[in-house]
VOBA-1610 file (N, C-alpha, C; in pm, whole numbers, padded with zeros to 5 digits, always signed):
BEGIN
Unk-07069-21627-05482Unk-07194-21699-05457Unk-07312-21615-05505Unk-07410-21720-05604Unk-07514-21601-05612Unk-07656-21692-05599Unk-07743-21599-05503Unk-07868-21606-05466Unk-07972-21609-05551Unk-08082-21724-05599Unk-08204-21686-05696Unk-08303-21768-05604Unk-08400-21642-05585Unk-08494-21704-05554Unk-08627-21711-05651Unk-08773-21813-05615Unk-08805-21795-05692Unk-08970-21884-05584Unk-09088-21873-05654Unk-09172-21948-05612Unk-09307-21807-05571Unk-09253-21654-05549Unk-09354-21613-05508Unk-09459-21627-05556Unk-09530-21523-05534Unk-09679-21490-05581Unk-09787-21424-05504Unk-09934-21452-05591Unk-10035-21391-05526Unk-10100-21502-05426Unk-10162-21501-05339Unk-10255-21639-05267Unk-10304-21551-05199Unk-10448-21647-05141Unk-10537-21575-05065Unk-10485-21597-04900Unk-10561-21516-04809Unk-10496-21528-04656Unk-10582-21695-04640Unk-10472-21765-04584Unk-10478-21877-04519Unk-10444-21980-04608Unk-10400-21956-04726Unk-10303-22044-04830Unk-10171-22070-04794Unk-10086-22149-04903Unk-09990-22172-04873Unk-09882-22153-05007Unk-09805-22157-04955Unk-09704-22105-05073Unk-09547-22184-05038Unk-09493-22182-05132Unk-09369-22258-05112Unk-09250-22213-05167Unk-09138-22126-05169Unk-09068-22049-05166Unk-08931-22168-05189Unk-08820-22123-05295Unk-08659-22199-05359Unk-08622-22093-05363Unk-08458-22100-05301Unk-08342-22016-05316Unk-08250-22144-05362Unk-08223-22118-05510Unk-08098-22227-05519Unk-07972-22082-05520Unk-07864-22140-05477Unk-07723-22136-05459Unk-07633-22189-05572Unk-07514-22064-05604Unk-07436-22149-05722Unk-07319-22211-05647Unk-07306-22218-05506Unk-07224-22282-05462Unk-07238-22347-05335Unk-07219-22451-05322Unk-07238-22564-05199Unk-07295-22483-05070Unk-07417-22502-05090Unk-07489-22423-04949Unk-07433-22509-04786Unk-07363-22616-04849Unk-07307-22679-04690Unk-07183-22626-04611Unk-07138-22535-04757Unk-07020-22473-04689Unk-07055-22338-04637Unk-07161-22265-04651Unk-07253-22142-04558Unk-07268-22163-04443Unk-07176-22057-04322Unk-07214-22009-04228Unk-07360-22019-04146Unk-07442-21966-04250Unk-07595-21935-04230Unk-07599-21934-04376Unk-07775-22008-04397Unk-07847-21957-04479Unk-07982-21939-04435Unk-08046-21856-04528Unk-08158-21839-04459Unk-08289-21771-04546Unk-08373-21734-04458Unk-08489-21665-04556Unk-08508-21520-04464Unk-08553-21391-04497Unk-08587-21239-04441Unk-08697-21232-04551Unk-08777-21133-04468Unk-08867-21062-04544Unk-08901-20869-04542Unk-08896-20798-04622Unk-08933-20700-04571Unk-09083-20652-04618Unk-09117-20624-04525Unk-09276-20572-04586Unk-09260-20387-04625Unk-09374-20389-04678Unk-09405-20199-04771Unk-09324-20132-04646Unk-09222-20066-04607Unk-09241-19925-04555Unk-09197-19989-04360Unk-09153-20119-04371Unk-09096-20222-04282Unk-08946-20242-04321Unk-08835-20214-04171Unk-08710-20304-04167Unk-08771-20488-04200Unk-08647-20484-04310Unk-08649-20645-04326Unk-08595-20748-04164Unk-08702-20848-04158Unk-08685-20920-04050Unk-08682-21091-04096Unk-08593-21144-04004Unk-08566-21281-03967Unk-08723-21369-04056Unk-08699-21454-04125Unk-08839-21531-04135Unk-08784-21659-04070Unk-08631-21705-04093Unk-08617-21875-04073Unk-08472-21889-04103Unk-08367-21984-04061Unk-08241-21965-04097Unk-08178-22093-04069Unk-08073-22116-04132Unk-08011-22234-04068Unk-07890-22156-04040Unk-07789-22206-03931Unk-07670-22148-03886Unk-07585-22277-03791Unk-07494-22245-03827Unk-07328-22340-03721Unk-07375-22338-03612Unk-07391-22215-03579Unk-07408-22215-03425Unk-07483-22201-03365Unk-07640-22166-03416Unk-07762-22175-03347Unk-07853-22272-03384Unk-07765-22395-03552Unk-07894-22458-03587Unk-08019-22386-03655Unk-08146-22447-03641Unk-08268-22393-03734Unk-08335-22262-03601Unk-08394-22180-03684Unk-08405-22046-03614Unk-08551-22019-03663Unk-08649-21964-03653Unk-08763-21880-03698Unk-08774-21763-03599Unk-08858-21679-03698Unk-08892-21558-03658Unk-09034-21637-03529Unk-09043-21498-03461Unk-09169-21563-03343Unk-09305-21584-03410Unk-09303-21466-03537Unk-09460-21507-03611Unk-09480-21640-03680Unk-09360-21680-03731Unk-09406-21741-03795Unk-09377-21896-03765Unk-09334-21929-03628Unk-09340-22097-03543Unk-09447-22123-03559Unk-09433-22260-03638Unk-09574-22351-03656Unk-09663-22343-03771Unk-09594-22232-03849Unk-09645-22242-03990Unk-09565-22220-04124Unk-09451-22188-04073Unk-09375-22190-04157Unk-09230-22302-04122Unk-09211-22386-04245Unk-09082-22482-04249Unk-08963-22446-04339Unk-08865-22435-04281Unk-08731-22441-04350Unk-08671-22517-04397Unk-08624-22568-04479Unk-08567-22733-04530Unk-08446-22679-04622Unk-08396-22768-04677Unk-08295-22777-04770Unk-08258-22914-04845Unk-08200-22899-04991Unk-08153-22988-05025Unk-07998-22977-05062Unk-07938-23040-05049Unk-07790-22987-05036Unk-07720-23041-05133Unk-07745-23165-05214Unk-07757-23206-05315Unk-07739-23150-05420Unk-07885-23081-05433Unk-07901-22997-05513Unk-07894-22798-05510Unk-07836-22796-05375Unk-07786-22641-05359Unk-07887-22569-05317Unk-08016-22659-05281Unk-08164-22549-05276Unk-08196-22541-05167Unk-08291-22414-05163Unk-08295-22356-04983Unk-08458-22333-04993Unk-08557-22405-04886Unk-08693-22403-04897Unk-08728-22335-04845Unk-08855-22276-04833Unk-08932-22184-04723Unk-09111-22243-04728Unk-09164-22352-04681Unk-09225-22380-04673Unk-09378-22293-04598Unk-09469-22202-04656Unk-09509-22131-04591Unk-09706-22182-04584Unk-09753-22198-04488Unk-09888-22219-04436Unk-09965-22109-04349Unk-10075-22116-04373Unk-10183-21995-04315Unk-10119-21915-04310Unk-10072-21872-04436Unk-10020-21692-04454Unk-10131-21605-04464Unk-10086-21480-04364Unk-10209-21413-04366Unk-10147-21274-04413Unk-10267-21154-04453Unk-10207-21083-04534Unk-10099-20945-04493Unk-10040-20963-04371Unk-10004-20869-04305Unk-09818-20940-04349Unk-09830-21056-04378Unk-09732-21145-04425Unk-09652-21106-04615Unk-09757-20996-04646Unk-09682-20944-04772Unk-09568-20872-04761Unk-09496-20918-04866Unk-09340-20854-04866Unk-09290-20899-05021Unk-09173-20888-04976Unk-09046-20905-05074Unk-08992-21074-04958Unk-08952-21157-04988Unk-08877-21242-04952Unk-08732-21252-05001Unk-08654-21245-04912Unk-08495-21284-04942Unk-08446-21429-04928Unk-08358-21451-04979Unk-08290-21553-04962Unk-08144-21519-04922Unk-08071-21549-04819Unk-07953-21475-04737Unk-07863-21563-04715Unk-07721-21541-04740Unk-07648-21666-04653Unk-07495-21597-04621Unk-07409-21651-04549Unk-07307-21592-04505Unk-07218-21687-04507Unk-07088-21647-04559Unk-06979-21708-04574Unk-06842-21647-04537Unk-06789-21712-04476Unk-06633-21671-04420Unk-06661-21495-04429Unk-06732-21461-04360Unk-06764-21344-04330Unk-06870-21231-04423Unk-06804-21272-04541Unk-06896-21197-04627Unk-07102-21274-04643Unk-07183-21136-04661Unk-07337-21183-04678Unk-07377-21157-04785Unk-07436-21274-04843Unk-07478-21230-04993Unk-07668-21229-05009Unk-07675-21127-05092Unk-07817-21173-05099Unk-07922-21204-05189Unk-08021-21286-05241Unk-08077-21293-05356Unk-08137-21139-05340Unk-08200-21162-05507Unk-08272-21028-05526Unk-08430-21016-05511Unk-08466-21151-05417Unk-08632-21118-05380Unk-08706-21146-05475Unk-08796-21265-05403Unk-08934-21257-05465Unk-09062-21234-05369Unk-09191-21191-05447Unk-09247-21105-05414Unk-09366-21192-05361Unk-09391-21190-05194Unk-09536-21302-05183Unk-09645-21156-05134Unk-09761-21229-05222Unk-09862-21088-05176Unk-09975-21189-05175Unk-10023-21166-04994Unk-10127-21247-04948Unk-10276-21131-04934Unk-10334-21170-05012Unk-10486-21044-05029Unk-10555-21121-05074Unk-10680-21131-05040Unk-10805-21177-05067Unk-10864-21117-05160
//
């Protein structure tokens, strides 16, 4: 299975941005998929996830402004992101887990600065 994500960028604090991880293989058959972020000189943390057994997940910052979606159709994994503010810069992952093994995209880059 391999991870591409894609959609980062620059935006100002309180923009929005919209974040694709397509999948080369049936994201319905994933354990979990999901989105992490790590910021400069920060452990990477939880942004949003789908999973078997817990369903849709977010990190605590980011309830109520950020949406997770998917199209399954088409293998793609969303990260719908609103009033990003700039403490919200990182690397974004795209993550998913299968029959045990975790694979991960190689990050794109959202940098929220005015």
């Amino acid at each position: 299975v391999q991870l591409v994500e894609s959609g980062g960028g620059l935006v100002q604090p309180g923009e929005s941005l919209r974040l694709s991880c397509g999948a080369s293989g049936s994201i319905k058959s994933f354990n979990l998929i999901g989105w992490y972020r790590q910021a400069p000189g920060k452990q990477r943390e939880l942004v949003a996830s789908f999973s078997r057994s817990v369903g849709t997940n977010y990190g605590d910052s980011v309830k109520g402004r950020f949406t997770i979606s998917r199209d399954d159709a088409k293998n793609l994994l969303y990260l719908q992101m609103n009033s990003l503010k700039a403490e919200e810069t990182g690397v974004y992952y795209c993550d998913a887990l299968l029959l045990g093994v975790e694979k991960w995209g190689q990050g794109t880059q959202v940098t929220v600065s005015s």
